[in-house]
MIZAGU-624998 format. One record per residue (C-alpha): x, z, y. Coordinates in Angstrom, 3 decimals, decimal comma. Layout:
% MIZAGU-624998
+----------+----------+----------+
:       c1 :       c3 :       c2 :
+----------+----------+----------+
:        X :        Z :        Y :
...
+----------+----------+----------+
END
This chain:
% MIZAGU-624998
+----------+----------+----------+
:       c1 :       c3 :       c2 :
+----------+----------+----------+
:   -8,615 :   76,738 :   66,156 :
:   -5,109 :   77,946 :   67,864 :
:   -2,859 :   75,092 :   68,702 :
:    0,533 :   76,996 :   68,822 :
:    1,406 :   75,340 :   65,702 :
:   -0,415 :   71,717 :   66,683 :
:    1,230 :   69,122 :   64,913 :
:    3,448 :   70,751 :   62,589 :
:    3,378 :   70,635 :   59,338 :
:    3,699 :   73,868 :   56,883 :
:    4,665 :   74,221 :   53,015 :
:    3,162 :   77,357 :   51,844 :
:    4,184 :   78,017 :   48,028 :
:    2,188 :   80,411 :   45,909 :
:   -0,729 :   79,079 :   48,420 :
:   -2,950 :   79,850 :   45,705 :
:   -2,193 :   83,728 :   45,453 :
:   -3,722 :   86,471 :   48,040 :
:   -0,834 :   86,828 :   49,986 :
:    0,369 :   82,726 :   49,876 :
:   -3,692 :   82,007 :   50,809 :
:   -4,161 :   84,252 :   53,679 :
:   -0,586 :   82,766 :   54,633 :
:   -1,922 :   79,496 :   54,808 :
:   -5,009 :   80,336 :   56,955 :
:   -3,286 :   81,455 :   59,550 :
:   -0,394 :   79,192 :   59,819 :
:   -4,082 :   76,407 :   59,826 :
:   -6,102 :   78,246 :   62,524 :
:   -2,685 :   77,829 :   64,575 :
:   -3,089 :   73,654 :   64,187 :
:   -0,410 :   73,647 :   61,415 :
:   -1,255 :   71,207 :   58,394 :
:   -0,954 :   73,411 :   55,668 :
:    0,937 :   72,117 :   52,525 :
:   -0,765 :   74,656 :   50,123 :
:    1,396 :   74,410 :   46,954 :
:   -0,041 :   75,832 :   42,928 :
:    1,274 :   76,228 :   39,643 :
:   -1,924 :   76,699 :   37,343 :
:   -4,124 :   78,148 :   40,182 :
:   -5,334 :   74,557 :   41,260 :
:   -9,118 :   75,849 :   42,295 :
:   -7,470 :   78,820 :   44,561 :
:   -5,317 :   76,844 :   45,955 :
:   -8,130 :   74,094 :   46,821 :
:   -9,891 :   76,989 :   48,382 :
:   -7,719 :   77,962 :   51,072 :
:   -7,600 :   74,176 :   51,711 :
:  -11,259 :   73,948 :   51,990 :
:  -11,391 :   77,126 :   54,273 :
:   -9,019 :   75,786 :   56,855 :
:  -10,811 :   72,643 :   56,588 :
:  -14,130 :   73,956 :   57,148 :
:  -12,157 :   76,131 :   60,084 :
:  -11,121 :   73,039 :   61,998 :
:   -7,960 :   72,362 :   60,598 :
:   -5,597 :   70,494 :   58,713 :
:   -4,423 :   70,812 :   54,928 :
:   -3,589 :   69,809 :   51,688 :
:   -2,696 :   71,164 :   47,815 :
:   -0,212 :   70,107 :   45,552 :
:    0,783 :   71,598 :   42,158 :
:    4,441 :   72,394 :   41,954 :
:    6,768 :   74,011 :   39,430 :
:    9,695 :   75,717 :   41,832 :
:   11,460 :   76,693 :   38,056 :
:   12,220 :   72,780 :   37,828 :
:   14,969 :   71,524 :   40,241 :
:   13,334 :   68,053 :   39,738 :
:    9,849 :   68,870 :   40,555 :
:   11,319 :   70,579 :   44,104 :
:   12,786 :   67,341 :   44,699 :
:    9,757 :   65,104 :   44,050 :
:    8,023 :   67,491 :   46,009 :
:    9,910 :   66,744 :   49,165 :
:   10,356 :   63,273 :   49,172 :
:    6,034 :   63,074 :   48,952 :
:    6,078 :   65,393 :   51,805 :
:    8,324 :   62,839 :   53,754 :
:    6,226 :   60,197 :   52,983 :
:    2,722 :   61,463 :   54,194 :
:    3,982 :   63,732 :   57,011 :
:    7,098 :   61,858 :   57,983 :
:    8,264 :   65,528 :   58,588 :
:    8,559 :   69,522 :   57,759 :
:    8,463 :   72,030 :   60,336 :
:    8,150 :   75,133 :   58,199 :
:    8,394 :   76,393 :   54,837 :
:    7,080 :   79,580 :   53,522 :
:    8,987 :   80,334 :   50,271 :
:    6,049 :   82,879 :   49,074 :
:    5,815 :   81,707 :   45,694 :
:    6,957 :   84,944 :   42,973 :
:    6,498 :   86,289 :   39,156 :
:    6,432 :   89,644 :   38,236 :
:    5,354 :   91,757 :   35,436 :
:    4,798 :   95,412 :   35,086 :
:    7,887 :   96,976 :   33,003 :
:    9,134 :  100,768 :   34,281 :
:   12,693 :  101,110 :   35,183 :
:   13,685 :  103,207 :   32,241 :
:   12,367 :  100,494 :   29,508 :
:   15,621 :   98,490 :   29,658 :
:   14,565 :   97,241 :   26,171 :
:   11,269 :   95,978 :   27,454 :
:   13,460 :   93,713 :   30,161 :
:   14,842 :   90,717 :   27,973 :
:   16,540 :   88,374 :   28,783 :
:   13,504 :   85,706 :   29,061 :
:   11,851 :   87,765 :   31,304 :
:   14,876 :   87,864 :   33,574 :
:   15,693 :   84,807 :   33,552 :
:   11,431 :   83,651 :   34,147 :
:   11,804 :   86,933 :   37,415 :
:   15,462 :   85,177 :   39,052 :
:   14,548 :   81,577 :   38,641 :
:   11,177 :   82,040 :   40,268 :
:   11,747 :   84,361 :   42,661 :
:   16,024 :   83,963 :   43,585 :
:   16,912 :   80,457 :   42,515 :
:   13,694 :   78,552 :   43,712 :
:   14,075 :   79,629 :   47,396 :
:   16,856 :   78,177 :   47,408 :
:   16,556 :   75,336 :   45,675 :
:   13,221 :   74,199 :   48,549 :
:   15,355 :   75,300 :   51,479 :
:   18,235 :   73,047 :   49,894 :
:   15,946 :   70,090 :   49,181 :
:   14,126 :   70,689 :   52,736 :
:   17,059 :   70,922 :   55,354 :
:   17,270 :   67,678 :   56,168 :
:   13,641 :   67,619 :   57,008 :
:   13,422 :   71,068 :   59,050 :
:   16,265 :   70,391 :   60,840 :
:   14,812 :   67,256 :   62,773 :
:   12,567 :   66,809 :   65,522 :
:   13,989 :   69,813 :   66,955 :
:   14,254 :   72,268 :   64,190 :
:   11,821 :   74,563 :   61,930 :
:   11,583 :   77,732 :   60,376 :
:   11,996 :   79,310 :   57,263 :
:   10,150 :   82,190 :   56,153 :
:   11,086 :   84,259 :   52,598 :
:    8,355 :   86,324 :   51,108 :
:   10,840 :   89,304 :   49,511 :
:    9,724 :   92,912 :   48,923 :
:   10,048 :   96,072 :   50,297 :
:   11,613 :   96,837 :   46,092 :
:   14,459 :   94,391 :   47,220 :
:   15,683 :   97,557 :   49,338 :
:   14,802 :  100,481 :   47,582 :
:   14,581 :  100,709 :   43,908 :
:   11,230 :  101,166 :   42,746 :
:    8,887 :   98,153 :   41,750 :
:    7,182 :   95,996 :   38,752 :
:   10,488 :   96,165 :   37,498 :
:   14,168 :   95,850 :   37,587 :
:   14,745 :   92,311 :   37,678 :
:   11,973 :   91,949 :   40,333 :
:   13,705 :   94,473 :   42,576 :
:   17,070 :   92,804 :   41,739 :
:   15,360 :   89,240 :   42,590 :
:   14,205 :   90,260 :   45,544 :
:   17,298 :   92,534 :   46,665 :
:   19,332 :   88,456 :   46,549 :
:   16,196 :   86,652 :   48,212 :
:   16,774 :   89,385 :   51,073 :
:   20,435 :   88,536 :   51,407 :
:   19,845 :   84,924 :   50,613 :
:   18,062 :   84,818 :   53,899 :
:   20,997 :   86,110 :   56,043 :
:   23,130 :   83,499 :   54,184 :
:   20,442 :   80,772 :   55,187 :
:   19,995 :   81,879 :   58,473 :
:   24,330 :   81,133 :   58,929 :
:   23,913 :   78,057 :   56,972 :
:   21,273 :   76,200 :   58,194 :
:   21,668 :   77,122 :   62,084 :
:   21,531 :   76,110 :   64,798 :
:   18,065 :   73,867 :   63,625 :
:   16,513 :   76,189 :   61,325 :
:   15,426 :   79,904 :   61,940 :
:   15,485 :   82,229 :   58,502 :
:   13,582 :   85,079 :   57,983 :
:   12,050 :   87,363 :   55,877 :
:    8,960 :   89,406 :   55,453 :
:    9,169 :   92,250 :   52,649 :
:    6,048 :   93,833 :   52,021 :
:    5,497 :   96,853 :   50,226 :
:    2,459 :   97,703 :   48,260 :
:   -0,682 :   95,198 :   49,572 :
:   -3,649 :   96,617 :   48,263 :
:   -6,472 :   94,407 :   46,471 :
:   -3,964 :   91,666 :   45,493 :
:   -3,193 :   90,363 :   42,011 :
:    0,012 :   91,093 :   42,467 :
:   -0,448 :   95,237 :   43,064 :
:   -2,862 :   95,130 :   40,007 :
:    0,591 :   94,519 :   37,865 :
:    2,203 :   97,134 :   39,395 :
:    2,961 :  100,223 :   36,918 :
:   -0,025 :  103,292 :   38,370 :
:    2,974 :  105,847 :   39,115 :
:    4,369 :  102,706 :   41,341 :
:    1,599 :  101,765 :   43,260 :
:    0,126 :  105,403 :   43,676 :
:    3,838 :  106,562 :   45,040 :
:    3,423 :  103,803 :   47,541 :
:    0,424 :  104,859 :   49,015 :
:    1,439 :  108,308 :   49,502 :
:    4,511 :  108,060 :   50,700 :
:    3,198 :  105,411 :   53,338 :
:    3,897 :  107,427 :   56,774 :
:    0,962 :  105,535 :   58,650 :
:   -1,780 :  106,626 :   55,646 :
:   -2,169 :  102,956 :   54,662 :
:   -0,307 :  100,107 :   53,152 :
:    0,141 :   96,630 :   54,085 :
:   -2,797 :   93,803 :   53,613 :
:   -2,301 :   90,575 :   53,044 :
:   -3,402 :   89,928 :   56,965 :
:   -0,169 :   91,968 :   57,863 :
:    1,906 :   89,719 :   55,997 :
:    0,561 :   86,297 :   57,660 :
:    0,487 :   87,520 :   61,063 :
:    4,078 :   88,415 :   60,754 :
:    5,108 :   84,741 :   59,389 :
:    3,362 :   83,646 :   62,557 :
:    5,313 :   85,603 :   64,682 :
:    8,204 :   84,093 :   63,528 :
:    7,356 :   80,678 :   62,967 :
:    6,284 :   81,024 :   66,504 :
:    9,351 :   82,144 :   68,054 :
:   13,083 :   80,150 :   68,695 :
:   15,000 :   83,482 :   69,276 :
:   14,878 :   85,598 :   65,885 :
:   16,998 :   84,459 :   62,349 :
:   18,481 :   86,443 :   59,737 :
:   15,785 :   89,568 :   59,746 :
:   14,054 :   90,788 :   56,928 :
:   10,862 :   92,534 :   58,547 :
:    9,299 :   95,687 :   56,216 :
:    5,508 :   95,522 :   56,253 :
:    4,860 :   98,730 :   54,120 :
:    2,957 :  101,420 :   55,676 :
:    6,087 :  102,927 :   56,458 :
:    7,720 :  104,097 :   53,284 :
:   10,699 :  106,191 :   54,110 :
:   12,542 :  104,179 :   51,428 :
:   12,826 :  101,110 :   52,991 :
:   13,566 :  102,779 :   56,452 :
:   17,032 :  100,987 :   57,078 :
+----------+----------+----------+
END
């Protein structure tokens, strides 16, 4: 086990998907406990624990709803009483579903409302309900899980583009609100093959993305932990939204 993390304490939601587990992994082989969060994906979730467990390390599961205010809440104040403290929070947790841009019809207003409250308004709602706790002993991090669809349009769909698109600016915002204590930051991946996720991506989506990736590969779910390491690991970077995508000339901004 790493120590550059030794004593801190993580909250990793979505711990339970590919990109959330491998997440919480590597924030454990740094000496982080890992606060592995789940909505219905309990045994998942309870295997990244074991695996950093087994590695040496620290960490923990708990099922939480991020579409219910109240649940966030609860879920902070039982964090402050068996850790005494938060150091960082990976806001990785997201919903998507497969609907092509054109099919406007296909996008109700359910679905949209299921895509921003997940993805947009939950973010928010942790980083609210967690300030007080990152911003003591010294400050903490913050790192959003957006999309590389959040800057160009193409993705599961519109309101998962559009979701992402706010999380990315939501992050700047953050990064103003909560300094000087608090770094915010982003990762946006673009396609990461062999993940639940890029099996609900429409084919014509997920094929684009791999050839129009410059470096003949997309991103893997490795990529996108050892970049929330990096900047849970350093005191001089807040407000950037990092593109881990292959290099799609899309998202080149």
């Amino acid at each position: 086990m790493a120590n550059e993390l030794n004593q801190q304490v993580a909250l990793v939601t979505g711990g339970s998907g590919d990109i959330g587990g491998a997440i919480a992994r590597h924030l454990g082989h740094a000496g982080a406990h890992v606060i592995v969060t789940y909505v219905g994906g309990k045994d998942a979730a309870e295997s990244a624990v074991s695996d950093i467990v087994t590695a040496g390390g620290r960490a923990s599961s708990l099922q939480l709803d991020q579409r219910d205010p109240a649940a966030i809440e609860q879920c902070m104040t039982q964090i402050s009483k068996l850790h005494s403290r938060l150091d960082i929070v990976v806001n990785n947790a997201a919903w998507n579903i497969g609907i092509p841009f054109p099919n406007l019809d296909d996008l109700t207003s359910d679905i949209w409302d299921q895509v921003l409250e997940t993805n947009l308004r939950a973010p928010f709602l942790i980083a609210r309900a967690a300030a007080s706790l990152l911003k003591a002993d010294g400050g903490g991090h913050i790192v959003n899980i957006s999309s590389a669809g959040g800057i160009s349009p193409g993705s599961s769909s519109i309101a998962y583009s559009s979701s992402k698109a706010g999380l990315n600016h939501l992050t700047r915002c953050l990064a103003v609100a909560m300094a000087p204590e608090v770094a915010v930051n982003c990762v946006a991946p673009g396609l990461v093959e062999n993940t639940r996720m890029a099996n609900r991506l429409p084919d014509a989506v997920a094929n684009g993305a791999r050839k129009q990736a410059v470096l003949g590969r997309v991103g893997q779910a490795d990529d996108i932990a050892q970049q929330v390491l990096t900047f849970v690991t350093s005191r001089s970077i807040s407000g950037q939204i990092m593109v881990i995508d292959g290099g799609m000339p899309g998202a080149m901004r």
